[in-house]
N, C-alpha and C positions, 0 to 999 in steps of 0.2 A: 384666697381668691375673692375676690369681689361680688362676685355670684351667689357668696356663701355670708357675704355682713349678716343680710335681712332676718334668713336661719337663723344664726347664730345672738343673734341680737333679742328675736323673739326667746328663744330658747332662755338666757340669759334674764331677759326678764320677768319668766313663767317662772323661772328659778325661785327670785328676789320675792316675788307676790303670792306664792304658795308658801314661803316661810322654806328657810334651808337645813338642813338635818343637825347642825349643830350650834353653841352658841351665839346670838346675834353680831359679836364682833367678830366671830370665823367667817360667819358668812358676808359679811361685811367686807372682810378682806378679801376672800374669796370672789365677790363680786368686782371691787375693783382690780381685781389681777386679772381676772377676764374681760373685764371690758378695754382694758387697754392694751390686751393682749389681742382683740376684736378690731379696735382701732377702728372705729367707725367712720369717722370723719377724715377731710384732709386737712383738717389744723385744729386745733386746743381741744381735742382730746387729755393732755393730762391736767390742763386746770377743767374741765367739764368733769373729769373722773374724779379729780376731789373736792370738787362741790357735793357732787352725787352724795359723797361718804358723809359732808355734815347733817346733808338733807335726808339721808337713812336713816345717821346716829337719831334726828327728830323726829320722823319719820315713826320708829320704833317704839319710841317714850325713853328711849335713854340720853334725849335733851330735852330741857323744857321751852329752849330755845335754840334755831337754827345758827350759835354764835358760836362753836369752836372752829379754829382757826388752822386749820391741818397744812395749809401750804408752806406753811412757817415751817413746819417738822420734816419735813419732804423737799423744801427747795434748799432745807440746810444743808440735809444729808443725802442730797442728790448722787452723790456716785453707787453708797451704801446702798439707796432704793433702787437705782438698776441693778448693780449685782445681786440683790436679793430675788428680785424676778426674773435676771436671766438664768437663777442658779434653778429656779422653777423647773424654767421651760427647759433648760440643759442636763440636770440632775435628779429634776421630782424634788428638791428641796422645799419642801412649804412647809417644815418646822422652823427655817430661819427668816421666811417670808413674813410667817405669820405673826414670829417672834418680833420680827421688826415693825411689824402693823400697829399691833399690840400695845406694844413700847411707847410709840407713837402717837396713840389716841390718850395714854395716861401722862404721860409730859406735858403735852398739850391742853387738856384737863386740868389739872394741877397748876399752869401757868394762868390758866383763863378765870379758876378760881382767886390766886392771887392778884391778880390784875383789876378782877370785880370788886374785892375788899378793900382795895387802896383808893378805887374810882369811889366807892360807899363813903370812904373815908373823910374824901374829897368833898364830895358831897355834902355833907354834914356838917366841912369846915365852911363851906361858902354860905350854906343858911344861917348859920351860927355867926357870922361877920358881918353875912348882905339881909340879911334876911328881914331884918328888923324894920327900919325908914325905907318908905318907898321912894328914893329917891330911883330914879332911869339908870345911876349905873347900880345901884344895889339889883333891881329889878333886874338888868343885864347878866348881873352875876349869876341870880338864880337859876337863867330858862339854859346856860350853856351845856349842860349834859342831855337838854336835850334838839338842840342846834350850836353845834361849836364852832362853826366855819361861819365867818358873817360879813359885811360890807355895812357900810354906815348906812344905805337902803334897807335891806334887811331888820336890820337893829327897829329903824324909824318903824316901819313897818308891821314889826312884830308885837313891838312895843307902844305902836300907836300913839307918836312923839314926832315931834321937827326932827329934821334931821340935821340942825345944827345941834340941838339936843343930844341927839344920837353921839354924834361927833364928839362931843363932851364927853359923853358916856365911857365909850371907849376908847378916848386917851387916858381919863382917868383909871381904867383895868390898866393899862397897857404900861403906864406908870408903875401900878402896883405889882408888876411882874404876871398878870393875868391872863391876857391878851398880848398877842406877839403880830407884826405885820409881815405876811407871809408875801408879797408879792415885790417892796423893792422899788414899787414904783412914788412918783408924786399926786399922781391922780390915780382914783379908779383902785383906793387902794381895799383891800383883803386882808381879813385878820381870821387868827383861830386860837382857841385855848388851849393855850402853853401848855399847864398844867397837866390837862388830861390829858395830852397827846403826847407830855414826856414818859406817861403811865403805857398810853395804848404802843407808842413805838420805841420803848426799852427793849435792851437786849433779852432774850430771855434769863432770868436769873435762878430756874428749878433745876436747874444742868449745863 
């Protein structure tokens, strides 16, 4: 009933900030099976519910950063995660609920670890290649891990250079397999690093 969110919602979060009776990933899970089970809102309730879960896992000090990526693990195995909570609410099943929660944050971990060591990797090669002559496109290579999306505005901008400069900069990457133009057009064009984004948007490869 609707009458009963507010309750249920306070109740829910007395739960969470009093600390819950078992270990932080039960309760963890446990949380978001009731909050979605609360359904508080009338739309994105389940990306809201697994935001929540990364900002707990950090929340808690079991991230040192708010960066695991749980929608990946949940929108793959979308049918598996409703039958697991409907088997909940129909049978009391929260050893397969749980088991699948579980599952799910260590895949996902495990992926996000590998994924960081490869982007490290990455890293190391571009100061190791650009890092040396300050030329605009070395200087370009450097700053992309931490702006990878750019426009030759941007570049000039960042880099405090013409932006026919710029422009140079980044056909030179883009040559070098670097930079890719993401938008298709002749003007008004948009670029991003290749590289890191064949890392960040690869299949999963831990399963």
């Amino acid at each position: 009933m609707p009458s009963e969110i507010d309750g249920l919602m306070d109740a829910l979060v007395t739960y969470y900030r009093t600390g819950g009776s078992y270990h932080t990933l039960i309760d963890i899970a446990l949380f978001h099976y009731q909050f979605e089970t609360i359904h508080p809102y009338g739309d994105g309730n389940g990306r809201l519910g697994r935001l929540l879960i990364t900002l707990q896992l950090y929340d808690t000090g079991l991230l040192e950063r708010p960066n695991l990526y749980l929608s990946e693990y949940f929108n793959r195995n979308k049918a598996m995660y409703v039958d697991r909570m409907e088997a909940v609410r129909t049978h009391g099943n929260w050893e397969g609920w749980l088991s699948f929660f579980v599952k799910g944050i260590a895949q996902q971990a495990e992926e996000s670890v590998d994924r960081t060591l490869e982007l490290d990797m990455l890293r190391r090669r571009y100061e190791n290649e650009y890092g040396g002559v300050q030329y605009a496109k070395n200087r370009l290579a450097c700053t992309l891990f931490e702006q990878p999306y750019m426009s030759t505005k941007t570049v000039a901008d960042r880099l405090d250079i013409e932006r026919s400069t710029a422009y140079r900069a980044i056909a030179a990457l883009e040559d070098e397999g670097i930079l890719e133009e993401v938008t298709g057009k002749q003007r008004n064009k948009e670029y991003r690093a290749k590289e890191i984004f064949d890392i960040l948007e690869r299949p999963p490869q831990t399963y």
